[in-house]
C-alpha positions as CSV (number, residue, x, y, z in Angstrom):
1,X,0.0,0.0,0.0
2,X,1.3,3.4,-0.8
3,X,0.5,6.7,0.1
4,X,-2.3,8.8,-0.9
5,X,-2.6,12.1,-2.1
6,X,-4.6,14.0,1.1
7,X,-5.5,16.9,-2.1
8,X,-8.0,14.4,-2.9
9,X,-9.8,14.8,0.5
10,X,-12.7,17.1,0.9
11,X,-12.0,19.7,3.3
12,X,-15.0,20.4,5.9
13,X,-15.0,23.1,8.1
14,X,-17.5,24.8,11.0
15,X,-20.0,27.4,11.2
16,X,-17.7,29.9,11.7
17,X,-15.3,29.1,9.6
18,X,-17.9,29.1,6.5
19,X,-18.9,32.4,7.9
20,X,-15.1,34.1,7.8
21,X,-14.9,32.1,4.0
22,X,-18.0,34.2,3.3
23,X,-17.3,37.1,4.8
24,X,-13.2,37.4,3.3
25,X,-15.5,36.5,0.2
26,X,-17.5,39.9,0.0
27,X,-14.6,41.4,1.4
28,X,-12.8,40.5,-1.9
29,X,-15.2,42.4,-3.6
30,X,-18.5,39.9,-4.6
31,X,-21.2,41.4,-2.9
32,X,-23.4,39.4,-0.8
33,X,-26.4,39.2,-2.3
34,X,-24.7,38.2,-5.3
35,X,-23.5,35.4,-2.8
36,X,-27.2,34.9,-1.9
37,X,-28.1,34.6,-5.8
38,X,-25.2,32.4,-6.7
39,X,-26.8,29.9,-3.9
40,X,-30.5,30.3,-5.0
41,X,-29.2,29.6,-8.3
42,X,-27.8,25.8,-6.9
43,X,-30.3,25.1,-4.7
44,X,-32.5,25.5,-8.1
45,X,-30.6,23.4,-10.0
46,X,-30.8,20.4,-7.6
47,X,-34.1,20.8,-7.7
48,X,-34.3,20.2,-11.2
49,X,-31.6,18.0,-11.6
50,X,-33.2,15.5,-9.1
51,X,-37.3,16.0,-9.7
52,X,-36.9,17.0,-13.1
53,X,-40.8,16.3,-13.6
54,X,-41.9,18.5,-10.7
55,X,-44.3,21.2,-11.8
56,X,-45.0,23.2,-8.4
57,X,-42.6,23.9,-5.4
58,X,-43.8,24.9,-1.7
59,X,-40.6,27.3,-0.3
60,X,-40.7,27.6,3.3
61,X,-38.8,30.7,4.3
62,X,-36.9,31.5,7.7
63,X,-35.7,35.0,8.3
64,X,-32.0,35.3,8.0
65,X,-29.6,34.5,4.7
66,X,-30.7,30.8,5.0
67,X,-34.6,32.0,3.9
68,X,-33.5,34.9,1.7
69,X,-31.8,32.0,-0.4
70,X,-35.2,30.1,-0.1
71,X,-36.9,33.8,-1.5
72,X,-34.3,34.1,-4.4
73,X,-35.6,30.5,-5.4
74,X,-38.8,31.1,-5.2
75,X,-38.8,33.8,-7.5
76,X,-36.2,31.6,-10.2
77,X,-38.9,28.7,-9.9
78,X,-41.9,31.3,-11.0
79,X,-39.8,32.6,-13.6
80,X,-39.3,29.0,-15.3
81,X,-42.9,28.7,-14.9
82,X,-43.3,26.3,-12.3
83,X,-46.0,27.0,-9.4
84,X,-44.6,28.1,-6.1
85,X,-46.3,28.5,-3.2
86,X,-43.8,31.0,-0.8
87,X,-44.5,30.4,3.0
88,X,-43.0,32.5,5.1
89,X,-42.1,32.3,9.2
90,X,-41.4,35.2,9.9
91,X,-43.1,38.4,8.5
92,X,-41.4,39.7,5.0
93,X,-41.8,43.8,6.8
94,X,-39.9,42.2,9.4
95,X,-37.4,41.4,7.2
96,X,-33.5,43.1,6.9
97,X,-30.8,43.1,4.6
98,X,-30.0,40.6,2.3
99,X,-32.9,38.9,3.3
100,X,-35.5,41.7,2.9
101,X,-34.0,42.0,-0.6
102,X,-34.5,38.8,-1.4
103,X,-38.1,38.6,-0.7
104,X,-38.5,41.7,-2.4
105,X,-37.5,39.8,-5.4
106,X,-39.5,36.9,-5.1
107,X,-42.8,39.8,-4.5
108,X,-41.4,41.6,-7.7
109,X,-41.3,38.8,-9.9
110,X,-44.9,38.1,-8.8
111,X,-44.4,35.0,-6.5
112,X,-47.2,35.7,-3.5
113,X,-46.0,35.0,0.2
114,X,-48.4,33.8,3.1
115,X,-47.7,33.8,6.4
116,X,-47.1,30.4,8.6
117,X,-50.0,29.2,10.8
118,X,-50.4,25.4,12.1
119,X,-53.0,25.0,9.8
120,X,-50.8,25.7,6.6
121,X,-51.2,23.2,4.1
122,X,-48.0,22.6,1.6
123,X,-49.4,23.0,-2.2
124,X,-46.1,22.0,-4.2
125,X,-45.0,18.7,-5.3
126,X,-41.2,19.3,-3.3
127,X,-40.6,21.3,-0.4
128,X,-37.7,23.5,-0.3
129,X,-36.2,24.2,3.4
130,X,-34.8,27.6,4.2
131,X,-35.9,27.9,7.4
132,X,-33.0,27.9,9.4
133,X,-29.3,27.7,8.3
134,X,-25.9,27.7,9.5
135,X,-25.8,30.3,12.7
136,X,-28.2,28.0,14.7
137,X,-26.9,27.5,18.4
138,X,-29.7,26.4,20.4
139,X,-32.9,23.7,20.7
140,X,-35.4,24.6,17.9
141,X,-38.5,26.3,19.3
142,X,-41.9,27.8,18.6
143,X,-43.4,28.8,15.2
144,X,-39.9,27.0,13.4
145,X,-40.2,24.1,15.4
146,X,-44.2,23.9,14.3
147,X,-43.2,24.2,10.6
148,X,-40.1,21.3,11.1
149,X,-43.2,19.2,12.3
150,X,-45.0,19.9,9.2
151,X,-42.1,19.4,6.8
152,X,-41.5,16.3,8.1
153,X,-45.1,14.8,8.2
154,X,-45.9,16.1,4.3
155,X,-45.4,13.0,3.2
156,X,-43.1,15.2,0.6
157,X,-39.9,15.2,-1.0
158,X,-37.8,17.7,0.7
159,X,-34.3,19.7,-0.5
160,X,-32.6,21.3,2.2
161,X,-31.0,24.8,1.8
162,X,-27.2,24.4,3.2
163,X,-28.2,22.1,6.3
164,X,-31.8,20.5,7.0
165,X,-33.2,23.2,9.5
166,X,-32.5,21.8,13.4
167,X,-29.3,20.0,12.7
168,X,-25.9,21.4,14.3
169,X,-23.6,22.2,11.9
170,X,-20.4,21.5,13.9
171,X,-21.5,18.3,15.5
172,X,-24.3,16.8,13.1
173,X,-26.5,16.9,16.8
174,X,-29.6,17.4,16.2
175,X,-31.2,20.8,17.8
176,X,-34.5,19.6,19.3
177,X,-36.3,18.6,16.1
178,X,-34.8,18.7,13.0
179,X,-35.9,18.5,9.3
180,X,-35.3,15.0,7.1
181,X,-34.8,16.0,3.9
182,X,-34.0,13.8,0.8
183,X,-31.4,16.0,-0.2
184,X,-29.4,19.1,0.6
185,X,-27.6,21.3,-1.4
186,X,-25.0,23.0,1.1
187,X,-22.6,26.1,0.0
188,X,-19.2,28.2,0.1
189,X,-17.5,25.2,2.4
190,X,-18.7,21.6,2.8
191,X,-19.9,21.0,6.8
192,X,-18.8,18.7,9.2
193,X,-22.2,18.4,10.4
194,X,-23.6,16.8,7.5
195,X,-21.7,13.3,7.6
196,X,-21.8,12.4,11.8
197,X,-23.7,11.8,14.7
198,X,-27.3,12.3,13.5
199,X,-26.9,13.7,10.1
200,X,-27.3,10.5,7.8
201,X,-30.6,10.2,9.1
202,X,-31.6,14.0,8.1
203,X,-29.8,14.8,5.2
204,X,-30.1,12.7,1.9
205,X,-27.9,13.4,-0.3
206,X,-25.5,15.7,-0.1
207,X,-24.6,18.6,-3.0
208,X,-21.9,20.9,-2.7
209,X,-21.6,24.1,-4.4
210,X,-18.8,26.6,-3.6
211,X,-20.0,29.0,-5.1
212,X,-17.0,30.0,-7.0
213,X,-14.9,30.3,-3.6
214,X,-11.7,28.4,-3.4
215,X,-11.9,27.8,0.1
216,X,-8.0,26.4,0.5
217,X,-7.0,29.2,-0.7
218,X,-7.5,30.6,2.6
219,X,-4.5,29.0,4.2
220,X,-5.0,30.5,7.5
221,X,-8.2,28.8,7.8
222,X,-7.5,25.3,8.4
223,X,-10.2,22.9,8.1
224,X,-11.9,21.5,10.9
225,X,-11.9,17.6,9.2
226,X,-11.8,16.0,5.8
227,X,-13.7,14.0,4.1
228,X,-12.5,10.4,3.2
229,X,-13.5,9.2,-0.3
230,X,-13.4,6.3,-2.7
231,X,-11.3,7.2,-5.2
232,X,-8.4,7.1,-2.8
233,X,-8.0,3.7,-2.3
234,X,-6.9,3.2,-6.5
235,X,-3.7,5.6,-4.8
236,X,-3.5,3.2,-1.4
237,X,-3.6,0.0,-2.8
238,X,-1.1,-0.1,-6.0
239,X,0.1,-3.6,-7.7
240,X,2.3,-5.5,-6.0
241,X,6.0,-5.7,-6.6
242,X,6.5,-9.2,-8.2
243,X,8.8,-10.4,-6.0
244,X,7.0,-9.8,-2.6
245,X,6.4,-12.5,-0.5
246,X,4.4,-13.0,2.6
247,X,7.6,-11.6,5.2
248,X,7.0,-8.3,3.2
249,X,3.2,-7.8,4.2
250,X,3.8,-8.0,8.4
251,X,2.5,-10.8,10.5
252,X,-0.6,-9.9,12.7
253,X,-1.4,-11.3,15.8
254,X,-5.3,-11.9,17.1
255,X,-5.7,-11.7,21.0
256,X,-8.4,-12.6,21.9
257,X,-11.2,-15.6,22.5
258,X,-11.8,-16.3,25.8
259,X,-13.7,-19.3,26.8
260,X,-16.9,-19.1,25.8
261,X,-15.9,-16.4,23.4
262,X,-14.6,-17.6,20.4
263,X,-16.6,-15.9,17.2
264,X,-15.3,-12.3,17.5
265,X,-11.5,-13.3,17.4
266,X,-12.7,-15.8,14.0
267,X,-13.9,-13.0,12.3
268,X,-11.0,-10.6,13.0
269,X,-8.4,-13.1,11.7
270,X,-10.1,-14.2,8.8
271,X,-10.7,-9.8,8.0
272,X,-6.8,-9.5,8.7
273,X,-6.1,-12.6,6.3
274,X,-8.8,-11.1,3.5
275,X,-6.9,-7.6,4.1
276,X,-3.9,-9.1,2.9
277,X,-1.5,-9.5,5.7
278,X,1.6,-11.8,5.0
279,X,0.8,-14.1,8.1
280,X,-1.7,-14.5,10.5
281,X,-1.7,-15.6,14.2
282,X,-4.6,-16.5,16.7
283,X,-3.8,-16.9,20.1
284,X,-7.6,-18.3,21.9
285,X,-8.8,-20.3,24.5
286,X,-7.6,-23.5,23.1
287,X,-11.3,-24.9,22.6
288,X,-11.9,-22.6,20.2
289,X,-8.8,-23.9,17.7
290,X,-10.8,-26.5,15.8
291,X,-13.4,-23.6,15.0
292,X,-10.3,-21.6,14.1
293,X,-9.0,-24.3,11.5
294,X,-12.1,-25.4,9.9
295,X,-13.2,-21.7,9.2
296,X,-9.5,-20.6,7.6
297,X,-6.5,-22.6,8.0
298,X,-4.7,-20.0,6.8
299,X,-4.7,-18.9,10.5
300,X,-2.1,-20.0,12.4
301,X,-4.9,-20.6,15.8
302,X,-2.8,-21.4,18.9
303,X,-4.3,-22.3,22.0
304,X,-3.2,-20.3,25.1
305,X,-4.5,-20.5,29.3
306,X,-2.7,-17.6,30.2
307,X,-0.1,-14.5,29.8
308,X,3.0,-16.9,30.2
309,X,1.7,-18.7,26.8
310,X,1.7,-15.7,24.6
311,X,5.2,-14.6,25.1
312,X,6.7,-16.3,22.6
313,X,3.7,-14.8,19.9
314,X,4.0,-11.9,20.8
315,X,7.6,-11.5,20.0
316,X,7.3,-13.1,16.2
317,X,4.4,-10.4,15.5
318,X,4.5,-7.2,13.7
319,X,1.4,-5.8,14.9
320,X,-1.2,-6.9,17.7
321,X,-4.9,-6.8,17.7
322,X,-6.4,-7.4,21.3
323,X,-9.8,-7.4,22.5
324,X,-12.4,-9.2,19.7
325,X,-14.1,-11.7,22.4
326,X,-11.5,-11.0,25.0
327,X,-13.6,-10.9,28.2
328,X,-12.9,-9.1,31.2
329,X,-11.9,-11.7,33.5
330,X,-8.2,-13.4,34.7
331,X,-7.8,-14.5,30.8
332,X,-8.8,-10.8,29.3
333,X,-6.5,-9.5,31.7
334,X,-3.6,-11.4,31.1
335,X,-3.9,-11.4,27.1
336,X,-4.1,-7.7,27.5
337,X,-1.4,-7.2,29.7
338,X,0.9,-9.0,27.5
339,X,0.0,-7.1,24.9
340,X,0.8,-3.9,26.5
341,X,4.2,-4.5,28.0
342,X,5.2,-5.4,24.0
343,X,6.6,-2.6,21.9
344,X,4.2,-3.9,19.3
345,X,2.1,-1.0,17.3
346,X,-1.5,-2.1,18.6
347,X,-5.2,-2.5,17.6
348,X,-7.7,-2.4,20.6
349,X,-11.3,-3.1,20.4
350,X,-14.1,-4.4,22.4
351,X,-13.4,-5.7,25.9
352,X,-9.5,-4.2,25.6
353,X,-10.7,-0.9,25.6
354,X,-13.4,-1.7,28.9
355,X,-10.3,-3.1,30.4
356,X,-8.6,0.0,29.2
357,X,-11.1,2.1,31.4
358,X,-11.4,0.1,34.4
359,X,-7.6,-1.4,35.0
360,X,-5.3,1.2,33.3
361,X,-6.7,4.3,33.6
362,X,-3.6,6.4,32.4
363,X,-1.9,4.1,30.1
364,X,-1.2,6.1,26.7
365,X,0.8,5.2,23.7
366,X,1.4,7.0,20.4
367,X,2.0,3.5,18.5
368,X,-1.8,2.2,19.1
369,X,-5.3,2.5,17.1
370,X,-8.5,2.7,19.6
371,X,-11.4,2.2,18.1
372,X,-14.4,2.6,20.4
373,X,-18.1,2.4,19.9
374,X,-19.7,5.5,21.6
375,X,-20.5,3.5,24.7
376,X,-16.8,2.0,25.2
377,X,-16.1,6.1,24.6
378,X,-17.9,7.0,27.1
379,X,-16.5,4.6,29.6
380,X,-13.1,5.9,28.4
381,X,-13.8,9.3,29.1
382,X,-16.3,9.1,32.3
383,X,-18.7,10.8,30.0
384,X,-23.1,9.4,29.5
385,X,-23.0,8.0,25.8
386,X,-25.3,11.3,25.7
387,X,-22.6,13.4,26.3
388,X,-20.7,11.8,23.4
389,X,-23.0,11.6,20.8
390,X,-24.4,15.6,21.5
391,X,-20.6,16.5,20.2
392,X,-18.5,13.2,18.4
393,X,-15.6,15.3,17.1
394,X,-15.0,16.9,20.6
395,X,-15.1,13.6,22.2
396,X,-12.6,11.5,19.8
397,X,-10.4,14.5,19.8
398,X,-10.4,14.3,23.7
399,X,-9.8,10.7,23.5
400,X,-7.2,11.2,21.3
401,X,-5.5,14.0,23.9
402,X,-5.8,11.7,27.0
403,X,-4.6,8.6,25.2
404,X,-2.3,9.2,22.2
405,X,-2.0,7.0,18.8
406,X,-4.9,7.5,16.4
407,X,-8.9,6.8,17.5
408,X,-12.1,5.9,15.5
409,X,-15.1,6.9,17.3
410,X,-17.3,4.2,15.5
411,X,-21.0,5.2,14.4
412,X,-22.8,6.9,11.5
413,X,-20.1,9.0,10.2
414,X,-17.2,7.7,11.9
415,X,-14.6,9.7,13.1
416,X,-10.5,9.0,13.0
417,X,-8.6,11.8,15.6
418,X,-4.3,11.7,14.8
419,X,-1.7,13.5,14.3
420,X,-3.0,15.1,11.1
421,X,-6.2,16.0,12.0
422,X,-9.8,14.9,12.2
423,X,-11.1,12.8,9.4
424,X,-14.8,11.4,8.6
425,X,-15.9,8.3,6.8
426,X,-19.3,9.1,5.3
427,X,-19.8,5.2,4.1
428,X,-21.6,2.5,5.6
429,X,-25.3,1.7,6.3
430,X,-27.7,0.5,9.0
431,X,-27.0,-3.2,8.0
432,X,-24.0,-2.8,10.1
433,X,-25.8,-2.9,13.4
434,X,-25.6,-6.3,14.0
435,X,-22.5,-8.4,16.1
436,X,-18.8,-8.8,14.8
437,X,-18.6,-5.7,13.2
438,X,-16.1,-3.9,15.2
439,X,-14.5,-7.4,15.1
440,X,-13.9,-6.9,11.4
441,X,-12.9,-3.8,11.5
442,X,-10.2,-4.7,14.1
443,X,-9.2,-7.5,11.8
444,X,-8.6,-4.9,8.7
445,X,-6.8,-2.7,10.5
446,X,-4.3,-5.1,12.1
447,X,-3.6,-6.2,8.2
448,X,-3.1,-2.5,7.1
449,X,-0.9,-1.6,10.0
450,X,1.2,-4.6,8.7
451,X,1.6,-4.0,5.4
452,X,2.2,-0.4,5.6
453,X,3.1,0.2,9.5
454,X,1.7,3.4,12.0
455,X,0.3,6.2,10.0
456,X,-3.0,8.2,9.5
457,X,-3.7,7.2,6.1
458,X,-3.5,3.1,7.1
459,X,-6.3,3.8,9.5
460,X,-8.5,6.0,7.3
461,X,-8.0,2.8,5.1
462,X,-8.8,0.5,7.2
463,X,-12.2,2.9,7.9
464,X,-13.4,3.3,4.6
465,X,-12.5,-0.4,3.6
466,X,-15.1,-1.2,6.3
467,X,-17.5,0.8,5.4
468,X,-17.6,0.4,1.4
469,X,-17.6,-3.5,1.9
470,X,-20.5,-3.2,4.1
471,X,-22.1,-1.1,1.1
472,X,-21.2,-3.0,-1.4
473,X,-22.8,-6.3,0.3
474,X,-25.7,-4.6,1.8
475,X,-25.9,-3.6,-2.7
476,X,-26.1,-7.2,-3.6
477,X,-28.2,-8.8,-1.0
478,X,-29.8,-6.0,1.2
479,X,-28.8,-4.3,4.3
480,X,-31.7,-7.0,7.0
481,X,-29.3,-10.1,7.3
482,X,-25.9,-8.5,6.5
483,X,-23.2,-10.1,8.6
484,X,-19.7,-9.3,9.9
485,X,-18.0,-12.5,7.9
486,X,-19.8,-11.1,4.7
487,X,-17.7,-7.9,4.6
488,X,-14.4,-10.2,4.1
489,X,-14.9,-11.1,0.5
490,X,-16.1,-7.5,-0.8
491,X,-13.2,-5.7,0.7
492,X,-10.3,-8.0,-0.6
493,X,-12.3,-7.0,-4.0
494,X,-12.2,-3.3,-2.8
495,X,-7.9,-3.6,-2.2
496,X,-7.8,-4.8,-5.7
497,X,-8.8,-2.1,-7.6
């Protein structure tokens, strides 16, 4: 595996940040609502682009930037000849600035705007969202809140203007109540918010228009995360030289299968073979060994009854992978131990990381990959899995700060804090809630590390390998059903591009 090139990876940045972009922006010398315009005219085009059928629009209006945008539409879909019904939250005379302009524009070019009540019903065949935007710090409330409600029982398809109304843009939290739209067409700088936490579940797909603004141009402004993507793994995962051989692509090590326990440590040994690791080692309760051999040979399965056993494993390994079906008792204990006195680089997962918490509280390392779910997280950090999920970046950054090496805060949009930075996988799907998955992961990771040793770009791999095998399975056969082992077979096809 070779390097890839990080220019390929979308930069995504915070409220504020967008706001400076902007504002440096109409410093430069583009006037806002020129800005305003440029984004009406997107948000249009998606529309047409996606419901290219559609013959009548119901625009629902906030009043700041995010509804003037909504106004400027408004009046581009009348023009085209398309029916719009405007709705409005708050009062057009109580309208100012950019805003005000806008809906003057919308009245000018003949589009009519009534006021929001509860009993408003929407007209259009799409509903646009420009009710709230970017600057929103607090729970939704009162007449916005009413018309989320509304959007999101239409029954409609619904385009969002920049975010889907009620969503944090920093943390992809959701405000209260927020809007679920099929799609949203965001502007200037791509948002964090849009690909963690809650955000899958809010908003569709995601179109970015930068509205002519080169926003790493601004190198002062340094983005809050990237993006991973697809095409990178054509740079990560290069032909082979001809004359490798198996002593070139490291030698992983599996800890873990307690008694009673065996499945999770399977699954991560046969990912780390699949992933392409030179040579494989299982070190497990020794009844699970036959398992180990009849589901791949190609594991070396060794059975072990305590730390004095592993020793000698330990020491032939390039890389370690505790914690798949480890346990928490004397056998957990000792397999983890072992693996921490090493000078091994180190994957830890599962009952590693509760053992983590709860028996070595201050143990940091900067040659190891954590890679908690948010509940193992919030053990790590004596935080409520509430606390985590209201702000994922903070808490895998904090993780990060209190324990070194590289972390992926696993969920919807997960996150990988290291030394370059904050980086987001925006793949996967729901058919990934079921048991072993973490397992896998672990698995992939411990082959990467291998093959290419300690470095950023082998865990965003190892990430977005995951996460596109889980897609691509959950493609052929559905996403009810999808298992851990499954994800094996489409992600050796995904490291052979």
């Amino acid at each position: 595996m070779s390097l890839v090139n990080t220019a390929s990876l979308r930069p995504l940045y915070t409220a504020r940040q967008v706001g400076e972009l902007d504002r440096r922006t109409i410093a430069g010398g583009i006037e806002g609502f020129a800005l305003m315009q440029r984004a009406a005219s997107s948000a249009w085009h998606s529309v047409r682009t996606r419901w290219p059928q559609a013959r009548s629009l119901s625009v629902v209006c906030g009043g700041g930037n995010n509804g003037g945008d909504g106004h400027v539409l408004a009046a581009l879909a009348a023009q085209a000849g398309m029916k719009v019904q405007r709705i409005g939250v708050k009062p057009i005379d109580a309208l100012t600035g950019d805003a005000a302009r806008a809906a003057a524009l919308a009245s000018d070019a003949g589009v009519g705007c009534e006021a929001w009540h509860d009993e408003t019903a929407f007209t259009g065949e799409i509903i646009v969202d420009a009710l709230l935007g970017t600057g929103l710090d607090g729970e939704v409330r009162g007449a916005y809140r009413q018309a989320i409600h509304a959007i999101n029982n239409a029954g409609l398809p619904v385009l969002a203007v920049d975010i889907p109304s009620g969503l944090a843009v920093d943390t992809g939290a959701v405000l209260g109540y927020a809007v679920h739209a099929d799609a949203t067409v965001t502007f200037i700088g791509d948002k964090l918010g849009l690909y963690t936490g809650q955000a899958p579940d809010h908003v569709g797909d995601v179109d970015f228009r930068p509205l002519g603004v080169k926003s790493q141009a601004f190198f002062d402004i340094v983005p809050r995360a990237f993006r991973l993507n697809e095409c990178l793994l054509a740079e990560a995962f290069p032909p082979r030289s001809r004359t490798a051989h198996k002593g070139h692509m490291g030698h992983v090590l599996v800890l873990g299968g307690a008694p009673g326990l065996g499945g999770a440590a399977l699954i991560a040994s046969q990912s780390a073979v699949r992933l392409g690791a030179g040579k494989v080692s299982l070190t497990t309760a020794p009844e699970h060994v036959s398992a180990s051999l009849t589901r791949c040979p190609e594991v070396m399965a060794h059975g072990v009854r305590g730390g004095a056993d592993v020793a000698a494993h330990v020491a032939q390994c390039d890389v370690i992978v505790a914690g798949p079906g480890l346990g928490q008792g004397a056998w957990g204990q000792a397999m983890l131990a072992a693996a921490l006195e090493s000078d091994k680089p180190l994957v830890l997962d599962a009952d590693a990381l509760n053992l983590l918490a709860s028996r070595f509280p201050y143990e940091r390392r900067d040659d190891w990959v954590l890679t908690p779910h948010p509940g193992e997280a919030a053990r790590l950090l004596g935080l409520s899995v509430a606390e985590v999920e209201a702000d994922r970046p903070a808490a895998v950054e904090a993780l990060r700060q209190q324990r070194g090496g590289r972390v992926i805060l696993k969920g919807a949009g997960s996150l990988i804090a290291g030394p370059g930075g904050l980086a987001v996988c925006p793949y996967g799907n729901p058919g990934m809630a079921s048991g072993g998955m973490g397992d896998a992961l672990s698995g992939m990771l411990g082959a990467l590390l291998g093959q290419q040793g300690m470095s950023d770009q082998s865990v965003w791999m190892g990430v977005l390998v995951h996460a596109l095998a889980a897609d691509r399975a959950a493609q052929d056969n559905g996403e009810r059903g999808l298992l851990a082992g499954d994800l094996a077979f489409y992600a050796r096809r995904l490291i052979n591009p």
